[in-house]
C-alpha positions in Angstrom: -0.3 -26.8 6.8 2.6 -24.7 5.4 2.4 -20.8 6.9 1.4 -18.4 4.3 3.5 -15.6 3.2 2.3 -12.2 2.3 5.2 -9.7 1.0 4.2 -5.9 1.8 6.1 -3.4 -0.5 7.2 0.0 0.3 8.2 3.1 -1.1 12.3 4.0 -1.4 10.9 7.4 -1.7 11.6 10.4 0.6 11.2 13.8 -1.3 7.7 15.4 -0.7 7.9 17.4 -4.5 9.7 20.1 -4.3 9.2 21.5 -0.9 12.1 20.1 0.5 10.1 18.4 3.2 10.2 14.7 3.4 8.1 11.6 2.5 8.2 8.1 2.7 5.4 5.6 4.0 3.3 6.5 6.5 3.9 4.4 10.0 0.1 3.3 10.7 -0.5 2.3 7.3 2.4 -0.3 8.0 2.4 -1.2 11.7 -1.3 -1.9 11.7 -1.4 -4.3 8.8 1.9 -6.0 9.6 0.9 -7.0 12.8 -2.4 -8.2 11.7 -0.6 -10.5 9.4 1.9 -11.5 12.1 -1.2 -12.3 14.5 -2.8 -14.3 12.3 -0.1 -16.6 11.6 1.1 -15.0 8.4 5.0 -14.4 7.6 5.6 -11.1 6.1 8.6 -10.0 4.4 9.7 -6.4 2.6 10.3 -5.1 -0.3 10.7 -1.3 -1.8 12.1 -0.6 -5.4 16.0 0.3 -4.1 16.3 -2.1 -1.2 17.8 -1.3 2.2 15.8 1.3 4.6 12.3 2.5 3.6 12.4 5.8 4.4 9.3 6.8 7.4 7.1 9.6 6.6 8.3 11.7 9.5 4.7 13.6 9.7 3.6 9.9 10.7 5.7 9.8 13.7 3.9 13.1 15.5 2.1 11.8 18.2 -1.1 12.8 16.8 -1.0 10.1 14.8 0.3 7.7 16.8 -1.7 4.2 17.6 -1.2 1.2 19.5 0.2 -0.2 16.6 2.6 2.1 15.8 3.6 2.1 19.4 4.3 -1.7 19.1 6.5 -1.2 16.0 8.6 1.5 18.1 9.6 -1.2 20.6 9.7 -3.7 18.4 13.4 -4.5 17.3 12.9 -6.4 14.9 10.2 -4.7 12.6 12.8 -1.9 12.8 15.5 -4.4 11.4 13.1 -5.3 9.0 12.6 -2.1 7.5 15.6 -0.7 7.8 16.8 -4.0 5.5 13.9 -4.5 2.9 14.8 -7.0 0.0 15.5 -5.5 -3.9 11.6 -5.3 -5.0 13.7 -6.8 -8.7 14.9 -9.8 -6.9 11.1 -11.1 -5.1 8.5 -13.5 -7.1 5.4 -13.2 -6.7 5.3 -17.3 -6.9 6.9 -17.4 -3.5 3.9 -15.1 -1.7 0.1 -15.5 -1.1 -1.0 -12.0 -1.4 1.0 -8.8 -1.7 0.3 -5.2 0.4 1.0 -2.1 -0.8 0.9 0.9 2.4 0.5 4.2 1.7 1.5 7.8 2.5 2.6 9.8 -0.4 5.9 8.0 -1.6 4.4 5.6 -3.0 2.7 8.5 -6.0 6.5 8.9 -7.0 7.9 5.6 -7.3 5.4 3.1 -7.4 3.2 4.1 -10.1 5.9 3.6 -12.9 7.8 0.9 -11.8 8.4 -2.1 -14.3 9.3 -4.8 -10.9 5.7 -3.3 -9.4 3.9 -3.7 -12.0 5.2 -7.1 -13.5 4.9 -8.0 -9.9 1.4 -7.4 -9.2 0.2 -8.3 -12.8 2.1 -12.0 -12.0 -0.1 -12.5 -8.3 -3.4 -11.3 -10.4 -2.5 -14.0 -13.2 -1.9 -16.2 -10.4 -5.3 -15.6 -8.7 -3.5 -14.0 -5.8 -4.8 -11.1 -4.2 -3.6 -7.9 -4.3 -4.4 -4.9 -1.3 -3.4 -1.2 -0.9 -4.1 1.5 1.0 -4.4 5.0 0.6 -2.0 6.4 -1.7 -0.3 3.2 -2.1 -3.8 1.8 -4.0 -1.3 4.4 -7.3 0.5 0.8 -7.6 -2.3 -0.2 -9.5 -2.5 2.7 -12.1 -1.1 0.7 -14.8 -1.5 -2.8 -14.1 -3.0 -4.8 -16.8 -5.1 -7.8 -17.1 -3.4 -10.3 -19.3 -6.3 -9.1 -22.0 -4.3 -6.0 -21.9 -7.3 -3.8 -20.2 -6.5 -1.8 -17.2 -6.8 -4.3 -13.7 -9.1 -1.4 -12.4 -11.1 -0.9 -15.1 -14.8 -1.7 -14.0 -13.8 -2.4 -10.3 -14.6 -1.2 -6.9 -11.2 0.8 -5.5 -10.4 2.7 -2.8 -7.5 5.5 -2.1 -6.7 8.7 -0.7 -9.6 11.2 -2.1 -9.3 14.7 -3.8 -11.0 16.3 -0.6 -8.8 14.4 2.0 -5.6 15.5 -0.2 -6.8 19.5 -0.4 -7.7 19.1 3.4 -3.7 17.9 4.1 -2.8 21.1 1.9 -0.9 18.9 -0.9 -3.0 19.2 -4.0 -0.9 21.2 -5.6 2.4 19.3 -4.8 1.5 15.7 -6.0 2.3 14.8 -9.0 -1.3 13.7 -9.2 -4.5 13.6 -7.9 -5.0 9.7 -7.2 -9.0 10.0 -7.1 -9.0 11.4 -10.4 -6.2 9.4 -11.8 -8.5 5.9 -10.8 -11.7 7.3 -12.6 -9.5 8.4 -15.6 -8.2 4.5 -15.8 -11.9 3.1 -15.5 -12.1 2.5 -11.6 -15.1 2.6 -10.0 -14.0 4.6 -7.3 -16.0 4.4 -4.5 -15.6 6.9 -0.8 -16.5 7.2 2.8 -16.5 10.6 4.4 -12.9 12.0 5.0 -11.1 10.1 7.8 -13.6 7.8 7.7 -12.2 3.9 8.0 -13.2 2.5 4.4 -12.2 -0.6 2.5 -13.4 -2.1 -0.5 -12.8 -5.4 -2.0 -13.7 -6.0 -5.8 -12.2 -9.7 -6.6 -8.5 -9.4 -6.2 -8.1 -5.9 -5.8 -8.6 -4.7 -1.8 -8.1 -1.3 -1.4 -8.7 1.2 1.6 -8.9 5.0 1.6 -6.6 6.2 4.1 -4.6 5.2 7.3 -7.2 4.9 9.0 -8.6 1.9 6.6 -5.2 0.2 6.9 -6.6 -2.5 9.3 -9.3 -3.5 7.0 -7.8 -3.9 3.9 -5.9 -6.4 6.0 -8.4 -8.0 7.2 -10.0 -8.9 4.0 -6.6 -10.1 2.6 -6.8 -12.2 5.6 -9.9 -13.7 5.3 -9.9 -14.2 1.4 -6.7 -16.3 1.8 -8.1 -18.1 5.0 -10.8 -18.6 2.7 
């Protein structure tokens, strides 16, 4: 039985707006799913749009938010290779991967949404009956995917992602360049919510999503099972 491969992509972006404070992904929404995958036998390689390092929120490394996950990825050596040396997101196919994961923290809003390797990407593993997961703000990847009838892929479906409240509670509304709650209901999503903080993940055919780091464990686990079947 051949392993199963699951690429995670991440954002190449660092600018928070234009506060001059920095972005990036957020640590737990990685390190939790990653080792997930690697625990249950998966192989897991990365991807952003640029290639090279994928720049760390640096608000993810306080040690308020720090888990036994994220602990792991500090010591781990090679995680931190891996990331510091993520493949051209242009040069992957989705034929060579099981399912695709899509962490959060606010890059992802910037350069993710837009992308043309994204969304050919994830539009290719949904025509291929592959799943597709996200989390937080990273669940913006799927803004303008399309169905090969040309409607929006969340049109009508259950997702998940960062909410209006938890974004005015963090003090950013004003500094995205959108409001991913409301940008999901404008495409058709059924956007569905837990309380804020609150571990939440829905799964609506091939679409998992989860609503904020601390979902990021169980949007992996239902990428898991639905491709242990």
């Amino acid at each position: 039985m051949s392993t199963k491969k699951i690429l995670m992509v991440l954002t190449s972006h660092d600018q928070l707006g234009d506060t001059g404070d920095k972005t990036g992904f957020w640590i737990e929404e990685f390190a939790a799913p990653y080792y997930a995958l690697l625990d249950a036998g998966f192989e897991v390689t990365l991807a952003t749009p640029q290639g090279g390092a994928a720049p760390i929120d640096p608000k993810s490394e306080l040690a308020d938010f720090q888990t036994p996950a994220t602990e792991q990825y500090f010591g781990d050596a090679a995680a931190q290779h891996a990331v510091a040396n993520t493949h051209v997101l242009a040069s992957v196919e989705a034929a060579d991967y099981d399912g695709v994961f899509y962490p959060g923290g606010h890059g992802p809003l910037w350069d993710l949404v837009d992308n043309p390797d994204s969304i050919s990407l994830l539009e290719q593993f949904l025509s291929a009956n592959k799943p597709v997961s996200a989390v937080c703000h990273a669940t913006a990847a799927l803004l303008n995917v399309k169905e090969p009838s040309g409607l929006f892929a969340v049109k009508g479906k259950a997702v998940a992602g960062f909410t209006n409240t938890e974004e005015a509670a963090v003090g950013l509304t004003d500094v995205v360049p959108f409001l991913l709650q409301d940008a999901l209901v404008a495409r058709g999503a059924d956007f569905q919510q837990s309380d804020d903080w609150h571990a939440f993940a829905v799964q609506d055919g091939l679409l998992i999503s989860g609503q904020n780091p601390a979902s990021s464990v169980l949007v992996a686990q239902k990428l898991i099972q639905h491709i242990q079947g």
